[in-house]
ROSE-4610 file (N, C-alpha, C; in Angstrom, 1 decimal, always signed):
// ROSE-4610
residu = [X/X/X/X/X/X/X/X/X/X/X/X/X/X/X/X/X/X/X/X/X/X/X/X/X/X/X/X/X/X/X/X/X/X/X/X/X/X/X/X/X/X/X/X/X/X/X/X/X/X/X/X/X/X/X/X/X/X/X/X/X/X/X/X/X/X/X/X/X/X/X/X/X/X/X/X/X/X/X/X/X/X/X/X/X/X/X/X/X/X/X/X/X/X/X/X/X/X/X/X/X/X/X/X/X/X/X/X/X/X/X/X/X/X/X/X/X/X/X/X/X/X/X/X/X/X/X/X/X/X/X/X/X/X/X/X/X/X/X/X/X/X/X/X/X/X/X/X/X/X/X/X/X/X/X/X/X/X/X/X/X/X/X/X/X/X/X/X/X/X/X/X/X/X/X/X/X/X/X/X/X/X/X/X/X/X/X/X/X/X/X/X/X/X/X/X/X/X/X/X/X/X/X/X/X/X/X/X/X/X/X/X/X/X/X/X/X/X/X/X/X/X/X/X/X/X/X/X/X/X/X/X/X/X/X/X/X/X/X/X/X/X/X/X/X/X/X/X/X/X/X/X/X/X/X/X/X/X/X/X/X/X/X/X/X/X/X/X/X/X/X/X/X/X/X/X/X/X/X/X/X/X/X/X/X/X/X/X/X/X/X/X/X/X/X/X/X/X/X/X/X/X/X/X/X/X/X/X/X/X/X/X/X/X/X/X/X/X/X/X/X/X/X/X/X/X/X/X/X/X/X/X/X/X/X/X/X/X/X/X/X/X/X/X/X/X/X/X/X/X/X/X/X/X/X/X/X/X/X/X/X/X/X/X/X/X/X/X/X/X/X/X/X/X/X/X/X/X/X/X/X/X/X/X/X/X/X/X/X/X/X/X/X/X/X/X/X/X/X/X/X/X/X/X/X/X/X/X/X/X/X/X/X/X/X/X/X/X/X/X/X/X/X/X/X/X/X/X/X/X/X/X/X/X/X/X/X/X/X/X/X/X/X/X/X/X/X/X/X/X/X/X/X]
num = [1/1/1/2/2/2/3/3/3/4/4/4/5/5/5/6/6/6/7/7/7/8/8/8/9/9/9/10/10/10/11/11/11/12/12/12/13/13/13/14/14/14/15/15/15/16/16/16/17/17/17/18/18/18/19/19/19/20/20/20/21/21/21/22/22/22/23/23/23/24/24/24/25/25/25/26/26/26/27/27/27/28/28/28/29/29/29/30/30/30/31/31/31/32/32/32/33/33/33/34/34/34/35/35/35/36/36/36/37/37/37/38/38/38/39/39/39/40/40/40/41/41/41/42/42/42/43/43/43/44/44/44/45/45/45/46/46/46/47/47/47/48/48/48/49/49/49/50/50/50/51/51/51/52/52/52/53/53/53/54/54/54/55/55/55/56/56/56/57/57/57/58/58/58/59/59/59/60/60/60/61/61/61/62/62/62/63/63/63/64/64/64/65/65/65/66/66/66/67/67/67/68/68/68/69/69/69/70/70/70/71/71/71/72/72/72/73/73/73/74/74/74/75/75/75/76/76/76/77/77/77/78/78/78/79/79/79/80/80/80/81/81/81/82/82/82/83/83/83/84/84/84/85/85/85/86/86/86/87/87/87/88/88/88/89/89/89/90/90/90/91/91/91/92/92/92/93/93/93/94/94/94/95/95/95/96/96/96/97/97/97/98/98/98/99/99/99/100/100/100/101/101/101/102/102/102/103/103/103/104/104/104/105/105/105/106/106/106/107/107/107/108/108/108/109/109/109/110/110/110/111/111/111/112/112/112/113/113/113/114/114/114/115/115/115/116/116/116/117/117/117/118/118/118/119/119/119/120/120/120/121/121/121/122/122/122/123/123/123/124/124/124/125/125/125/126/126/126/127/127/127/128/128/128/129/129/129/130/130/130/131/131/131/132/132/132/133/133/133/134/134/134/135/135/135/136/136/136/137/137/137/138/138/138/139/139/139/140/140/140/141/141/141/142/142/142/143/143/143/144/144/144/145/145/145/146/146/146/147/147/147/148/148/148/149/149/149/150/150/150/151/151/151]
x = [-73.7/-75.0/-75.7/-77.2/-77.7/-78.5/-77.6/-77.8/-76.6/-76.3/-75.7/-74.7/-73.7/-72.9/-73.7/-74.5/-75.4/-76.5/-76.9/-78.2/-77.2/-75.9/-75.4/-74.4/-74.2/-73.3/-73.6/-75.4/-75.8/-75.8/-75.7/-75.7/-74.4/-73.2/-72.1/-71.7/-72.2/-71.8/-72.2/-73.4/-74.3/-73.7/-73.0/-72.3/-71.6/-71.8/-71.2/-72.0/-71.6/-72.4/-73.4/-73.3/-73.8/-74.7/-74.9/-75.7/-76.2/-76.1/-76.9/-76.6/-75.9/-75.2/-74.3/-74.0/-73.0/-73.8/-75.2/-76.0/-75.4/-75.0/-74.8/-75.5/-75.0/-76.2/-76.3/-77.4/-77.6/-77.4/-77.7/-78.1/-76.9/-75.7/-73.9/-73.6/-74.0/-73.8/-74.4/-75.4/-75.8/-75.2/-74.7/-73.9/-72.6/-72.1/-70.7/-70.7/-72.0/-72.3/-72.0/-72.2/-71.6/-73.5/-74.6/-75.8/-76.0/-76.6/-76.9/-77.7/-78.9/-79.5/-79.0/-79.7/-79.5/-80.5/-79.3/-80.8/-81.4/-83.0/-83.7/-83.8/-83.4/-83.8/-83.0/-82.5/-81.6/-81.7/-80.9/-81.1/-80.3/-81.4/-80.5/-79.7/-80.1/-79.4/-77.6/-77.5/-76.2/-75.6/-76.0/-75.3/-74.1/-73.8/-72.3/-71.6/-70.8/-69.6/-68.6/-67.9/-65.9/-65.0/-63.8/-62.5/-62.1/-61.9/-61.8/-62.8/-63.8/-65.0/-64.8/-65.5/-65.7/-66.4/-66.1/-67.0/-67.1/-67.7/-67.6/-68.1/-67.8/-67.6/-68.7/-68.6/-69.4/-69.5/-71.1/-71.7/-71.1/-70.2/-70.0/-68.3/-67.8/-66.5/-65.6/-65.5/-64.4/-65.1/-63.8/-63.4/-63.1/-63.0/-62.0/-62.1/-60.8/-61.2/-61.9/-62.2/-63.2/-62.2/-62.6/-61.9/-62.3/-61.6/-61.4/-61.5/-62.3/-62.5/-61.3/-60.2/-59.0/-59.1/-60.1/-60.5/-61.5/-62.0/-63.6/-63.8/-64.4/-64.8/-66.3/-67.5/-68.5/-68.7/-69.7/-69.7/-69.1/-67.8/-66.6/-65.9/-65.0/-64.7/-64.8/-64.6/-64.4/-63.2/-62.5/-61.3/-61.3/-61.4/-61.7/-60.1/-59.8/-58.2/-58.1/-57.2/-57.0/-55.8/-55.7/-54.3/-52.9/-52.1/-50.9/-50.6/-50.0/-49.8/-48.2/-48.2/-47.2/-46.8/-45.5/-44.9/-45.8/-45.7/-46.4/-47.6/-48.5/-49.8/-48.3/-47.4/-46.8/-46.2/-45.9/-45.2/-46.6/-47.9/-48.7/-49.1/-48.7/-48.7/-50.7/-51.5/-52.9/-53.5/-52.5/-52.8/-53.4/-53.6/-54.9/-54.8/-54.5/-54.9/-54.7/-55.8/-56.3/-57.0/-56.6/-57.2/-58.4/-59.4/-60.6/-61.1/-61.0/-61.1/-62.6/-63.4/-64.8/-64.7/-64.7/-64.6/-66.1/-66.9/-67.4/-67.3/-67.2/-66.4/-67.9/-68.2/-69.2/-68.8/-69.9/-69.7/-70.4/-71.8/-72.8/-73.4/-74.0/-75.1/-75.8/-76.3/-77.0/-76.7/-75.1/-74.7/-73.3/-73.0/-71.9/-71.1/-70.0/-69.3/-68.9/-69.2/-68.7/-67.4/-66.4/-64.6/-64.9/-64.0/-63.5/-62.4/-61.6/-60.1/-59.8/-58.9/-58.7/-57.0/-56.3/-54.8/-54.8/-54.4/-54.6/-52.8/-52.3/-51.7/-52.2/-51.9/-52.8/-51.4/-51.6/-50.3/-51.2/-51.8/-52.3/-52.6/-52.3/-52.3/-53.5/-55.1/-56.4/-56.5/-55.8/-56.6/-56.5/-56.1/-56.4/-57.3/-57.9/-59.4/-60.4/-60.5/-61.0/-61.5/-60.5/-60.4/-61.7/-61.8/-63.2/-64.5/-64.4/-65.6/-66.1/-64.3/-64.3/-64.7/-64.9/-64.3/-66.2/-66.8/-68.4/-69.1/-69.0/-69.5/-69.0/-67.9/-67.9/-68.5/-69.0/-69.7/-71.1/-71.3/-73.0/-73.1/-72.2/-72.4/-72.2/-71.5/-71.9/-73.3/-73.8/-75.0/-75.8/-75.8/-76.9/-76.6/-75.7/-75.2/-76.5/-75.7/-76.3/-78.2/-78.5/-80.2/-81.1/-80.3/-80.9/-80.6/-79.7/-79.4/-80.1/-80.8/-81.7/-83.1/-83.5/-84.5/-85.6]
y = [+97.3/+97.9/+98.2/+98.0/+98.1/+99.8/+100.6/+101.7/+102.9/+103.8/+104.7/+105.4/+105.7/+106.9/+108.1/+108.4/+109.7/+109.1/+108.2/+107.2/+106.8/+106.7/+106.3/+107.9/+108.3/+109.6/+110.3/+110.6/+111.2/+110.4/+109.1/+108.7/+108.5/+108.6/+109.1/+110.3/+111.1/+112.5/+113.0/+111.9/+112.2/+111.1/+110.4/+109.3/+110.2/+109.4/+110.0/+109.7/+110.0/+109.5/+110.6/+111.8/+113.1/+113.2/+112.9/+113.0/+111.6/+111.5/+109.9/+108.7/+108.5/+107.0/+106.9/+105.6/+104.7/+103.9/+103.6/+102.4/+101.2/+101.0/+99.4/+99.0/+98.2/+97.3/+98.0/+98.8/+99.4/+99.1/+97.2/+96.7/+96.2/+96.4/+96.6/+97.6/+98.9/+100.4/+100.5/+99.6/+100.5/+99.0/+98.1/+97.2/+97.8/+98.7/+99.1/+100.8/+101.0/+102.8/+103.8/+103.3/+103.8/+104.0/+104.5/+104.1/+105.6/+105.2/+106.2/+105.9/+107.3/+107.0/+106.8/+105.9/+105.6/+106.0/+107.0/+107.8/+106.5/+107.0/+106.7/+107.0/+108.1/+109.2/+110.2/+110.6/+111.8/+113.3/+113.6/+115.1/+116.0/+116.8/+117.7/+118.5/+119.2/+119.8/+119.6/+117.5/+117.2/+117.0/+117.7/+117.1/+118.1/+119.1/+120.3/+119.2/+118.3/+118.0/+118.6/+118.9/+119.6/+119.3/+119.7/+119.0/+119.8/+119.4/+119.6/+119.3/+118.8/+119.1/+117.7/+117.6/+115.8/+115.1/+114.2/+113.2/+112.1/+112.1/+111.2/+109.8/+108.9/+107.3/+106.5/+107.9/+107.5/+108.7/+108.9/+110.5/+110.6/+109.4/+109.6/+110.2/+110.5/+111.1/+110.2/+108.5/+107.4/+107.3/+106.3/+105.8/+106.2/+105.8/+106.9/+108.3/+108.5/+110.4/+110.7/+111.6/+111.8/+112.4/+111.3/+111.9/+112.8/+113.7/+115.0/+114.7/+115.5/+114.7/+115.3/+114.8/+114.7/+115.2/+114.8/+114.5/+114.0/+114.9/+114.3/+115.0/+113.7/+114.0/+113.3/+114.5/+114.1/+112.7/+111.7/+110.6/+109.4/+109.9/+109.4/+108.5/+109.7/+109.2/+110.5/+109.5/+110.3/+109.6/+110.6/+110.0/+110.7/+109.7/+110.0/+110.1/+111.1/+110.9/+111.3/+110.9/+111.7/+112.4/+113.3/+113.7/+112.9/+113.5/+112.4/+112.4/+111.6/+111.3/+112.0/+112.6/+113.2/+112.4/+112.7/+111.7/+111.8/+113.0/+112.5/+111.8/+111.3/+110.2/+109.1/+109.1/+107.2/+107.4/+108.3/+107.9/+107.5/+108.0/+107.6/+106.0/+105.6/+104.2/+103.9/+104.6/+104.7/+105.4/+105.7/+106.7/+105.9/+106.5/+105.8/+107.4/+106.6/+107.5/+106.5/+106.9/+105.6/+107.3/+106.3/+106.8/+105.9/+106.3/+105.5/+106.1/+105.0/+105.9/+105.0/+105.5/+104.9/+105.3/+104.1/+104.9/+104.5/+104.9/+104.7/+104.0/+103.1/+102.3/+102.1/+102.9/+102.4/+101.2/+100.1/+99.2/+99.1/+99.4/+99.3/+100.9/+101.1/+102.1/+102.1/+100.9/+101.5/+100.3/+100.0/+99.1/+99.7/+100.0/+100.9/+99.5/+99.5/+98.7/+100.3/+99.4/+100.1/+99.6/+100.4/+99.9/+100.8/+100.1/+100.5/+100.5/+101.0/+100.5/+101.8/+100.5/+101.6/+101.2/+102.3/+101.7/+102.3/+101.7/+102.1/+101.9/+103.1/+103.3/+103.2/+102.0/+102.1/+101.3/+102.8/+101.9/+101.5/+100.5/+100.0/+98.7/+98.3/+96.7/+96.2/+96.7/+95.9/+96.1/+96.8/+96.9/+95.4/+94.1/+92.7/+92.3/+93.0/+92.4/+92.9/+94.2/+95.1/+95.0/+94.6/+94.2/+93.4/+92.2/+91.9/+92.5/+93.3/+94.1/+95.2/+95.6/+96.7/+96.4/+95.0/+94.3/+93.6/+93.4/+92.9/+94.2/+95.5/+96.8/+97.3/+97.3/+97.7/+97.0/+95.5/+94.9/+95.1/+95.7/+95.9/+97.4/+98.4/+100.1/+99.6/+98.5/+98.6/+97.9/+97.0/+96.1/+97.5/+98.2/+99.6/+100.5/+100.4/+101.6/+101.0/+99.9/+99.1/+99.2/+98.6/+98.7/+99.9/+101.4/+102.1/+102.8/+103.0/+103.0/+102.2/+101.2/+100.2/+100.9/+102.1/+101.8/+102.1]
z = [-88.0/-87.6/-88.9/-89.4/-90.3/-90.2/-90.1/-90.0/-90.5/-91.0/-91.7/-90.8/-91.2/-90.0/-89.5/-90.3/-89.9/-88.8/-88.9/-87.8/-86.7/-86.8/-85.7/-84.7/-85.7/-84.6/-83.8/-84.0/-82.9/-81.3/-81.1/-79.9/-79.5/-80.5/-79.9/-79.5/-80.1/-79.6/-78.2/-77.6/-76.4/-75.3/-75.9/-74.6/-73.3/-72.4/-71.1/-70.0/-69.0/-67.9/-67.5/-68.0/-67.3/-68.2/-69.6/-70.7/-70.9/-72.4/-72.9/-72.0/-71.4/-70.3/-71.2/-71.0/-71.8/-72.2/-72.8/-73.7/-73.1/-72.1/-71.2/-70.4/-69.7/-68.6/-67.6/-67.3/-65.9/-64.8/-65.2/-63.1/-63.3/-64.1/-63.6/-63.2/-63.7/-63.5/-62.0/-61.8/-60.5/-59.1/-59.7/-58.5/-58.8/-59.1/-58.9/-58.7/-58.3/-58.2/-58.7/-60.1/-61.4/-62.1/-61.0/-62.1/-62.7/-63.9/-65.2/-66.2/-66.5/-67.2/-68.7/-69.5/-70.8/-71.5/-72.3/-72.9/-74.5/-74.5/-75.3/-76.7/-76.7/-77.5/-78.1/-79.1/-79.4/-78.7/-78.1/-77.5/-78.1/-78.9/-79.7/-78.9/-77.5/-76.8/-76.5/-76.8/-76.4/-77.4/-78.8/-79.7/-80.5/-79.7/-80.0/-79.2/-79.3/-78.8/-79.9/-78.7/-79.7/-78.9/-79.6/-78.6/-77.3/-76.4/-75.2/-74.1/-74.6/-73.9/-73.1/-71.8/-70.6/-71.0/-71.1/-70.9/-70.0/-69.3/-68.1/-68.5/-67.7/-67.0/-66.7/-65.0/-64.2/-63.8/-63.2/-62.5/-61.3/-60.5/-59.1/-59.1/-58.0/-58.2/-58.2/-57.6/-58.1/-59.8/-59.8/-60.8/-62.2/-63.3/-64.4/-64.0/-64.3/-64.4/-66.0/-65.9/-67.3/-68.5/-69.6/-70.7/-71.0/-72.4/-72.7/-74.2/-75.1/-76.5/-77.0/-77.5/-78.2/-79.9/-80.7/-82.0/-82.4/-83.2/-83.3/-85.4/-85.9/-87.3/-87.3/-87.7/-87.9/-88.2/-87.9/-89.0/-89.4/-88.8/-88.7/-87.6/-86.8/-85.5/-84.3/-83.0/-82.3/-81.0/-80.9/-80.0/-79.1/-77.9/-76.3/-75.5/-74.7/-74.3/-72.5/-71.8/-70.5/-70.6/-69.8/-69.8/-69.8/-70.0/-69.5/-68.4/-67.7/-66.9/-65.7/-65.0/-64.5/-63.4/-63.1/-62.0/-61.0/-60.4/-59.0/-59.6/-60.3/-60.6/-60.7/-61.3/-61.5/-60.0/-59.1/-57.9/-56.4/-57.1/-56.5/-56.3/-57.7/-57.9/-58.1/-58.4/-58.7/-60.0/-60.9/-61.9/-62.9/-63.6/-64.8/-66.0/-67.5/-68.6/-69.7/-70.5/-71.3/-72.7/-74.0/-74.9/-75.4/-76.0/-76.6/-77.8/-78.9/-80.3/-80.7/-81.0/-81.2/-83.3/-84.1/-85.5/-86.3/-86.9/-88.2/-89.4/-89.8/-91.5/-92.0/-92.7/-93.5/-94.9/-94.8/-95.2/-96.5/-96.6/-97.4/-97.1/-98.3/-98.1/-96.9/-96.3/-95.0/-94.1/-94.0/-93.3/-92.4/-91.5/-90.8/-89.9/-90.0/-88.6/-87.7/-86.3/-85.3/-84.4/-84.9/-84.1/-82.9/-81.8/-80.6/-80.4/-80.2/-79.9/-78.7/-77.7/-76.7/-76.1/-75.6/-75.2/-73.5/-72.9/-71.5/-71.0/-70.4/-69.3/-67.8/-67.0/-65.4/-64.4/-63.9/-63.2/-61.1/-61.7/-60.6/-60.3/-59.1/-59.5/-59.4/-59.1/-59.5/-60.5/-61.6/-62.8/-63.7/-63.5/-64.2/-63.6/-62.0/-61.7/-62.4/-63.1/-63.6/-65.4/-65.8/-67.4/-67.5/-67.0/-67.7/-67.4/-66.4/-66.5/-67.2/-67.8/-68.9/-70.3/-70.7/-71.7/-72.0/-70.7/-70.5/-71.1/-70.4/-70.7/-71.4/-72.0/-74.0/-74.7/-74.4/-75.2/-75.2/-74.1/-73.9/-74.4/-74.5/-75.6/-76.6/-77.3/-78.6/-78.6/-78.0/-78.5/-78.3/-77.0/-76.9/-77.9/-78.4/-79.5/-80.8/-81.6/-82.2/-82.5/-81.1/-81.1/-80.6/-80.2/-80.9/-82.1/-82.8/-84.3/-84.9/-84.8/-85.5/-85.4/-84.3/-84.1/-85.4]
């Protein structure tokens, strides 16, 4: 991204479904009733994230349960987590907990890469229907990450 860790942190700090959106494709967010605004604009109001705090998915009440910020360094990174997972969730056979680490690498003075790396425990059997839609819409928050950091 031809923009700085400082140009880019604030729209991570505001990700979520309840706040900034997730900077992805809407008319996928709203054919899977997952719709959310994407914000435009920095909101200073959403920018105290600390550890413990939600961050949601999706505004509706299926689908991920909402991470919990794990670790967060200005500028840097920020690591998204769910709880672990307890038997009764693996005897349910539906559980889901996944970590998401979003990092910063500045490259140049005003050139930043943006990493994603994510590891998922899902003990359910649509989740291989599921993966490329996870995998389409990580690619569309970074391109929205990306071109407003550009702006």
């Amino acid at each position: 991204i031809h923009a700085t860790p400082a140009q880019i942190w604030p729209w991570l700090v505001q990700i979520g479904a309840v706040k900034g959106g997730m900077y992805s494709y809407t008319s996928i967010e709203k054919l899977i009733n997952c719709s959310q605004d994407n914000a435009d604009r920095i909101h200073p109001e959403w920018q105290d994230l600390k550890p413990g705090d939600l961050v949601k998915m999706c505004p509706a009440e299926f689908g991920p349960p909402p991470f919990h910020v794990v670790a967060l360094q200005p500028e840097r990174f920020l690591v998204l987590g769910q709880p672990p997972l307890t038997e009764a969730d693996r005897a349910s056979g539906h559980a889901w907990m996944s970590t998401w680490t979003i990092i910063l690498d500045p490259v140049y003075a005003t050139t930043t890469r943006l990493i994603v790396r994510s590891r998922d425990a899902i003990y359910a059997n649509w989740m291989g229907i599921i993966e490329p839609g996870v995998f389409v819409m990580e690619s569309g928050m970074l391109r929205g990450i990306q071109a407003r950091a550009n702006q």
